[in-house]
KOLVEXKE-717791 format. One record per residue: residue number from 1; residue in one letter; x, y, z of N, C-alpha, C in turn. Coordinates in pm, whole numbers, plus 50000, padded with zeros to 5 digits. Atoms other than C-alpha are relative to their C-alpha. Example, Ala and Ser with C-alpha at 12.3 -4.5 7.8 and 13.67 -1.06 7.14 Angstrom:
<sites>
- pado, nuti, nu, nv, nw, cau, cav, caw, cu, cv, cw
- 1, a, 50089, 49881, 50000, 51230, 49550, 50780, 50090, 50120, 50000
- 2, s, 49918, 49881, 49994, 51367, 49894, 50714, 49923, 50109, 50073
</sites>
This chain:
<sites>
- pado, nuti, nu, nv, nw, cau, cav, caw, cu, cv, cw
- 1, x, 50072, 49896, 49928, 90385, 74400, 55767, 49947, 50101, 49899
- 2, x, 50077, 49941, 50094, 90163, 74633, 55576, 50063, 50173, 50079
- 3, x, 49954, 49844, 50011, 90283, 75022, 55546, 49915, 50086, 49964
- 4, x, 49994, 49893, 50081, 90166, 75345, 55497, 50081, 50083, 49934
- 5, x, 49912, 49915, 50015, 90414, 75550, 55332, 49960, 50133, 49944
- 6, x, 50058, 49826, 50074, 90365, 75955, 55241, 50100, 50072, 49990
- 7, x, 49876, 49897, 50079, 90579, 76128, 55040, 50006, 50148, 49996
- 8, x, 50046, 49821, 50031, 90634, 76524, 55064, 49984, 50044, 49907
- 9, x, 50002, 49900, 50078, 90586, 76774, 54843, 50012, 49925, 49839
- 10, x, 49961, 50069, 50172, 90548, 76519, 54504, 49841, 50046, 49953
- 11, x, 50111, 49936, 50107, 90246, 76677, 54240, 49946, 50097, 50068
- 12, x, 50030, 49861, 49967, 90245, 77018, 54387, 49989, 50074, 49919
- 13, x, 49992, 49876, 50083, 90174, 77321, 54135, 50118, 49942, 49912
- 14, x, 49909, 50038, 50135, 90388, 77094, 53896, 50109, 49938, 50013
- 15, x, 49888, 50054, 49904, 90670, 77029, 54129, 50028, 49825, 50020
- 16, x, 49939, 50121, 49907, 90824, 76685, 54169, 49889, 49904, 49950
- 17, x, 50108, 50038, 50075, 90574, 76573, 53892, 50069, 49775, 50017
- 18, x, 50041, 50174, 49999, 90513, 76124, 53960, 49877, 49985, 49968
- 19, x, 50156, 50078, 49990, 90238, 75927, 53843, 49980, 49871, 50038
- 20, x, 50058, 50104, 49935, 90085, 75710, 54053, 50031, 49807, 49961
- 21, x, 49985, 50125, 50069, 90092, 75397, 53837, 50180, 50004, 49988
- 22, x, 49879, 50028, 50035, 90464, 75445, 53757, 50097, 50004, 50155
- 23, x, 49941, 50018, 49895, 90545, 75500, 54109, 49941, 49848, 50098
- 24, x, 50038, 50143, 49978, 90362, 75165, 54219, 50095, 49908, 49911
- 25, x, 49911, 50133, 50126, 90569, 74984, 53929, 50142, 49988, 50092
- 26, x, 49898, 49950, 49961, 90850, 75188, 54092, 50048, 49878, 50173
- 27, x, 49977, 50083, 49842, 90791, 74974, 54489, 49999, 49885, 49965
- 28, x, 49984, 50135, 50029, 90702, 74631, 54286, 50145, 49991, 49967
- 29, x, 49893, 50064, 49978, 91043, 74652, 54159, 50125, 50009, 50107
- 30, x, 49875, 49971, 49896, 91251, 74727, 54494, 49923, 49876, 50080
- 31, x, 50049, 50114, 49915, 91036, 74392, 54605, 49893, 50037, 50105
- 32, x, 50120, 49997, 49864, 90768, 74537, 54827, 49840, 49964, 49910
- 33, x, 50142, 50077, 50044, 90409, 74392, 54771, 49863, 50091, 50015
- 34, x, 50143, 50030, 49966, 90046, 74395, 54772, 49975, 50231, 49999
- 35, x, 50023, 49884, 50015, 90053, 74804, 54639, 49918, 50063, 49995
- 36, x, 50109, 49921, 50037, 89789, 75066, 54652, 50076, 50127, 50004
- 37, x, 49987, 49852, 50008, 89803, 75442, 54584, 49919, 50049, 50030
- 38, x, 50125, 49908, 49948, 89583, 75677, 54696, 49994, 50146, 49974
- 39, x, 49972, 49879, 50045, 89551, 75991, 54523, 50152, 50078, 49946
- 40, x, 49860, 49969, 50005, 89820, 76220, 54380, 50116, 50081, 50077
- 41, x, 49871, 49984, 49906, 89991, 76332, 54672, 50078, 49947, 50085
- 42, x, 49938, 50122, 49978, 90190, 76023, 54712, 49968, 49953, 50150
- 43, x, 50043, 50091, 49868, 90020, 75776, 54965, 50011, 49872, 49902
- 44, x, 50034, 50149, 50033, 90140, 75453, 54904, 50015, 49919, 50125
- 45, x, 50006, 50134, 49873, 90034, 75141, 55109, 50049, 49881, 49930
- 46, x, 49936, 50128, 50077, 90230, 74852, 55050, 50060, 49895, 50168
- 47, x, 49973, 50095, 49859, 90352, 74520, 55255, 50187, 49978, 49990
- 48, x, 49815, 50051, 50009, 90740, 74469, 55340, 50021, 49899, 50132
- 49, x, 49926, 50094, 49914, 90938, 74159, 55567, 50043, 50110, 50110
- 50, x, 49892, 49912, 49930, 91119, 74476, 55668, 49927, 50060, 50134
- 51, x, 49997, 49979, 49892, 91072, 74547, 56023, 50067, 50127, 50095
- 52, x, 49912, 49852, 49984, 91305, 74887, 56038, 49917, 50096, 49885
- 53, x, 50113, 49938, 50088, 91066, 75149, 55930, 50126, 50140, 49938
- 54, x, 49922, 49914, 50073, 91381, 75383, 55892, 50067, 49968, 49900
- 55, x, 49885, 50142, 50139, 91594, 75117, 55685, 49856, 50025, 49876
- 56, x, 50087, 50011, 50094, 91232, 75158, 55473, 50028, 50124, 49924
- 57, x, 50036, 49841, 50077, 91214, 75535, 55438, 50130, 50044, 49934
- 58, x, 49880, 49924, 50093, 91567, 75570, 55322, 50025, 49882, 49911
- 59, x, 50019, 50074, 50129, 91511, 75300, 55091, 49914, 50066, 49886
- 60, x, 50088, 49952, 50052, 91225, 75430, 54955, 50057, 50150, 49902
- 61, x, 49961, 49837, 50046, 91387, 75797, 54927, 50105, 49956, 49908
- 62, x, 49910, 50060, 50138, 91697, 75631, 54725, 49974, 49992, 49918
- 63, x, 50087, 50050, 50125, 91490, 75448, 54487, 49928, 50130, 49903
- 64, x, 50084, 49921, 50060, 91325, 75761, 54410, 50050, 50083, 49948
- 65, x, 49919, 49890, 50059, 91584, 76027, 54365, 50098, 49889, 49900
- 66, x, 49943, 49996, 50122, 91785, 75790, 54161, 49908, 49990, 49870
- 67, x, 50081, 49971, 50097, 91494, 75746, 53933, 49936, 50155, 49924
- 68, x, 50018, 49844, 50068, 91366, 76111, 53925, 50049, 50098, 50013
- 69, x, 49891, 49929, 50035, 91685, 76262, 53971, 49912, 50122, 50123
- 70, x, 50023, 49908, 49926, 91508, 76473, 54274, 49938, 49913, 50198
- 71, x, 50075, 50045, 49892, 91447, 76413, 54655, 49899, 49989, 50065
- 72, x, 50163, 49964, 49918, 91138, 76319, 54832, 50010, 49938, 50155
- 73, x, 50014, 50039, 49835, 91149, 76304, 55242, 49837, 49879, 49984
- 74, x, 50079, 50102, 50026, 90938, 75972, 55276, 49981, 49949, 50161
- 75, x, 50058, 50031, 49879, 90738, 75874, 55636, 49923, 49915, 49955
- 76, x, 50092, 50104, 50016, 90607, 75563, 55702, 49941, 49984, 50138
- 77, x, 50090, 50086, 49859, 90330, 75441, 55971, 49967, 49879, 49963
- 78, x, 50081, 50117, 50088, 90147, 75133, 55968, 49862, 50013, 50070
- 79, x, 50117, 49981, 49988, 89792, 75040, 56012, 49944, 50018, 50151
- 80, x, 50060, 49958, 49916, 89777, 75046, 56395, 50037, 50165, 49992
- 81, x, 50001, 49904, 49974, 89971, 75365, 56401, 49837, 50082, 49952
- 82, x, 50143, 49914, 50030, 89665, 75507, 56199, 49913, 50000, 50074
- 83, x, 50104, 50027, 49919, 89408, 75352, 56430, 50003, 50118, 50121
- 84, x, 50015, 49900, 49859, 89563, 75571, 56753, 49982, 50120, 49950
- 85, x, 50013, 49862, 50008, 89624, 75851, 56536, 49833, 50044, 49990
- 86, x, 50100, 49979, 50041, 89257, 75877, 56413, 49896, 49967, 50168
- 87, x, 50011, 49967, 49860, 89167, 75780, 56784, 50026, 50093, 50131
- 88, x, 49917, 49866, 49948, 89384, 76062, 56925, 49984, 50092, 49975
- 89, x, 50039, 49858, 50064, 89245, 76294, 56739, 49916, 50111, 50123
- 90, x, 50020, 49913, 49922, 89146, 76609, 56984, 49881, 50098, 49950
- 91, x, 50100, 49938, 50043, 88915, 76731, 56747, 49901, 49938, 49983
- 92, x, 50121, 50130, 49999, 88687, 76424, 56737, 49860, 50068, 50151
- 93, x, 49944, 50015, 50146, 88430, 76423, 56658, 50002, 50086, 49900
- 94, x, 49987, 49908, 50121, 88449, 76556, 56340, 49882, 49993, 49868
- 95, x, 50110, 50042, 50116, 88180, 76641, 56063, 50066, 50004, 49932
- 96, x, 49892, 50041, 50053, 88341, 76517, 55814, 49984, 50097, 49816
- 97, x, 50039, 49899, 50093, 88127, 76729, 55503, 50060, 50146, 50035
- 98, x, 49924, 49851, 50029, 88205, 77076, 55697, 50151, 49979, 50021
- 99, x, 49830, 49989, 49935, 88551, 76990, 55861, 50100, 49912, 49919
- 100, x, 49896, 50111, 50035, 88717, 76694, 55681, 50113, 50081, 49945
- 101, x, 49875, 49890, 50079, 88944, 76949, 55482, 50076, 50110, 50072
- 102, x, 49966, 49926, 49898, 88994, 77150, 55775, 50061, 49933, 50100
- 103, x, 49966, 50060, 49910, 89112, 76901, 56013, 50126, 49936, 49934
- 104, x, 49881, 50063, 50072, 89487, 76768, 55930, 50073, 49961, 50076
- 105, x, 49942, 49993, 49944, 89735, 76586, 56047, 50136, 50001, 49942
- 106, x, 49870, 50032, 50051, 90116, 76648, 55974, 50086, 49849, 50103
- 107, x, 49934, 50100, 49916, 90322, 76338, 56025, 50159, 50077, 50013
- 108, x, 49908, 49942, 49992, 90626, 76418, 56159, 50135, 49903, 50010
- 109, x, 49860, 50131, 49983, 91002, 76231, 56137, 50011, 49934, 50101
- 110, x, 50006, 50008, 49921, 91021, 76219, 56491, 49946, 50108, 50091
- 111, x, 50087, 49879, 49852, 90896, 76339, 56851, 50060, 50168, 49943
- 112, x, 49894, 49881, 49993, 90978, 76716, 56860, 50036, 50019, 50170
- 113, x, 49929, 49939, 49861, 91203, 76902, 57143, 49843, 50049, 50042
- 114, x, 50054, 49909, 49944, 90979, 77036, 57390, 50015, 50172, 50010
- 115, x, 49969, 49851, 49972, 91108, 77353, 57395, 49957, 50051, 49828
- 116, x, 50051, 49981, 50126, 91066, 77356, 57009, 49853, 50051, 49975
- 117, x, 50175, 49976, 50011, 90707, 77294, 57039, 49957, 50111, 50054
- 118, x, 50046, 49875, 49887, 90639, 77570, 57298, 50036, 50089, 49913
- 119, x, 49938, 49947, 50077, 90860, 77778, 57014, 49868, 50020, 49906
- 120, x, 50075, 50045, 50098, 90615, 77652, 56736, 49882, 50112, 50045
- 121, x, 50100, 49905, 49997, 90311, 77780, 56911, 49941, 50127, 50024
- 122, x, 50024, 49826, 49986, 90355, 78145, 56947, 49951, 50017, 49825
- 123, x, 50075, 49966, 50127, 90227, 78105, 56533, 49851, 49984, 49985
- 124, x, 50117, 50050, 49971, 89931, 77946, 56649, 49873, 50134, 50067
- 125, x, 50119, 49873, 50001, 89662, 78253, 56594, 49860, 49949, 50014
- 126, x, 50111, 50089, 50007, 89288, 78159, 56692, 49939, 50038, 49859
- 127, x, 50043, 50054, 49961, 89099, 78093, 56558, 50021, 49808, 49930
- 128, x, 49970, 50098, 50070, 89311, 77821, 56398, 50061, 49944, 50172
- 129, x, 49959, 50114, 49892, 89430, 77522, 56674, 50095, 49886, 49948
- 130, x, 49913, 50083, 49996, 89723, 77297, 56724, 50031, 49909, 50070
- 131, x, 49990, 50105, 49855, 89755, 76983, 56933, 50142, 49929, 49941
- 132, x, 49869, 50088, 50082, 90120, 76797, 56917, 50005, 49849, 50086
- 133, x, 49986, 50152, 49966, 90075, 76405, 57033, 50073, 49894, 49933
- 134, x, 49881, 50118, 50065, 90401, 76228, 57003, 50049, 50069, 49857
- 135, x, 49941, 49978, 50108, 90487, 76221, 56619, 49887, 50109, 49901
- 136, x, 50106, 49894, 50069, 90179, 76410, 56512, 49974, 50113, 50007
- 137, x, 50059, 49858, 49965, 90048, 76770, 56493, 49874, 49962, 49932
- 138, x, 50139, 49978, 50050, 89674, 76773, 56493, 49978, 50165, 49962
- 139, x, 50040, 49834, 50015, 89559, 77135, 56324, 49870, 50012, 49938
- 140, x, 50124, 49922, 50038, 89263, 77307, 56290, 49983, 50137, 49951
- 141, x, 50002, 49856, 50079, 89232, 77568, 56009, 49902, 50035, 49914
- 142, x, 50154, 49972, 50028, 88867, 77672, 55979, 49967, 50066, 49886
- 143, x, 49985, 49909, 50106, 88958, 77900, 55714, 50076, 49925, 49846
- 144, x, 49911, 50033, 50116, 89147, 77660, 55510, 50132, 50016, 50025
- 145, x, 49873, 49999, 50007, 89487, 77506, 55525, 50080, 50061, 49860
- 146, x, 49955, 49968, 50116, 89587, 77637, 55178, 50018, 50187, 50052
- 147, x, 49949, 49890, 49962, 89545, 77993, 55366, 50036, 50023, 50116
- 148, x, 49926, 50036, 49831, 89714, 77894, 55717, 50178, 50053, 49927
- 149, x, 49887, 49976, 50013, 90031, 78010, 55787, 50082, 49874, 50056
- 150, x, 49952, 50132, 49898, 90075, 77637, 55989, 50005, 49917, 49892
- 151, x, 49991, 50067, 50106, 90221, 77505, 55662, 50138, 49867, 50066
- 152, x, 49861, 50075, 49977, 90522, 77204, 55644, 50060, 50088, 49955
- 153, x, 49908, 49928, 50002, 90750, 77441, 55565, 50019, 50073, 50153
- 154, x, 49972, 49953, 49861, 90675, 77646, 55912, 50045, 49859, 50096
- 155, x, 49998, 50133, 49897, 90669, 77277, 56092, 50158, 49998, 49999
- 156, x, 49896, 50061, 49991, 90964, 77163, 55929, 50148, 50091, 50047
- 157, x, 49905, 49888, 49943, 91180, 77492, 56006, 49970, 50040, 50179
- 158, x, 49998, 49932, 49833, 91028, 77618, 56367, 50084, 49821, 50091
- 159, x, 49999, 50111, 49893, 91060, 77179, 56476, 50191, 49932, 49952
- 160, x, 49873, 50088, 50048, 91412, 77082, 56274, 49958, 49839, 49979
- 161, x, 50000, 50142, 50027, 91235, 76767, 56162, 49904, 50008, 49838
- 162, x, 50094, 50026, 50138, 91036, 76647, 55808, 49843, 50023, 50059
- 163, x, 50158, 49997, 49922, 90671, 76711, 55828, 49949, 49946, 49870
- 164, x, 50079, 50007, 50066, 90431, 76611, 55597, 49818, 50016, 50017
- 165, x, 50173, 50053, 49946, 90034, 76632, 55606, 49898, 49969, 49884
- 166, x, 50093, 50096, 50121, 89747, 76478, 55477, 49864, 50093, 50103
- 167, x, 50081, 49965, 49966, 89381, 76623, 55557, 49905, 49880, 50072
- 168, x, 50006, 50134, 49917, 89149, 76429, 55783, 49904, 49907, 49893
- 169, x, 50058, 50052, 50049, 88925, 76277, 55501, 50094, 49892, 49937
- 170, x, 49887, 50078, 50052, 89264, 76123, 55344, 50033, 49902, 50128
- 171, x, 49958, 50071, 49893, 89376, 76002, 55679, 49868, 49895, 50042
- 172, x, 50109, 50074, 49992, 89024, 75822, 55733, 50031, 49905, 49915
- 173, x, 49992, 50084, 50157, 89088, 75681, 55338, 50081, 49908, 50039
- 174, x, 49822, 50077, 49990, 89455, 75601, 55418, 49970, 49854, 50082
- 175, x, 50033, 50095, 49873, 89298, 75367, 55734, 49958, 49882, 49941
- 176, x, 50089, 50107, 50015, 89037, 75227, 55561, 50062, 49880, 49906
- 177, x, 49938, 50065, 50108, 89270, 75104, 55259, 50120, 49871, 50053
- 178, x, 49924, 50107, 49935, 89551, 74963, 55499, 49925, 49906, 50074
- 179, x, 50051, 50107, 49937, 89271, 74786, 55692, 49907, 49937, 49948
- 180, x, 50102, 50085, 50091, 89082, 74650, 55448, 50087, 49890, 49943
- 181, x, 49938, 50097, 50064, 89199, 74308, 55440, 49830, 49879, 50001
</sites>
């Protein structure tokens, strides 16, 4: 089965420094196949037998802290998930020159509590927007997610789960790479 996997917080402002090539070497030898990377804020697509996507991600996260001696929370989808997410999208459609960098989605570990979510969006100031479908948060931050206060750090503290996000031009990429067979 073919994977996306996205790693948190690895080649941030210096933080949790991997390179690409050595972290691909890194999945050929734990046996998973047919590798791509995709930029440096760890998107790797790769194929595994493995059928337990959690049995993956805490494989994955092992492999990694014993190698760089630091943890990385690790979420995997696969190529339909991408299809609904990028179908699900609430902001569709999207120009992808003004908005692609503005439009994001965090993946999230699991569903959140309802009551969480309802929690969550008293941060939600306009003219920035939040949609939560299932494992995703769609956000819209017109101004720039780099100056949003609707960071993974707020996600992962207001929801008690991992968040990660990717912008929507990556998430388009991410699609096209797992479905390009």
């Amino acid at each position: 089965m073919k994977y996306i996997s996205l790693l948190r917080g690895i080649n941030v402002s210096g933080q949790k420094s991997i390179k690409m090539a050595d972290l691909k070497s890194l999945f050929e030898k734990h046996g998973l196949t047919n590798i791509v990377t995709y930029i440096q804020s760890g998107n790797v697509i790769f194929e595994s037998e493995e059928t337990d996507r959690d049995k993956l991600c805490s494989e994955i996260e092992k492999f990694i802290e014993k190698k760089y001696k630091f943890h990385v929370p690790v979420d995997i989808r696969t190529s339909q998930d991408f299809g609904e997410i990028i179908k699900s999208c609430p902001y569709n459609p999207i120009n992808l020159e003004k908005d692609g960098t503005k439009v994001l989605v965090s993946f999230l570990s699991s569903k959140p509590a309802k009551k969480k979510v309802e929690d969550f969006m008293r941060f939600v100031v306009a003219p920035e927007k939040v949609v939560f479908l299932g494992q995703e948060v769609y956000l819209y931050c017109p101004n720039g997610y780099g100056k949003s206060k609707l960071n993974n750090n707020l996600l992962e503290n207001k929801l008690g789960l991992k968040a990660t996000t990717r912008n929507w031009k990556s998430v388009l990429k991410l699609f096209e790479l797992v479905a390009d067979d």
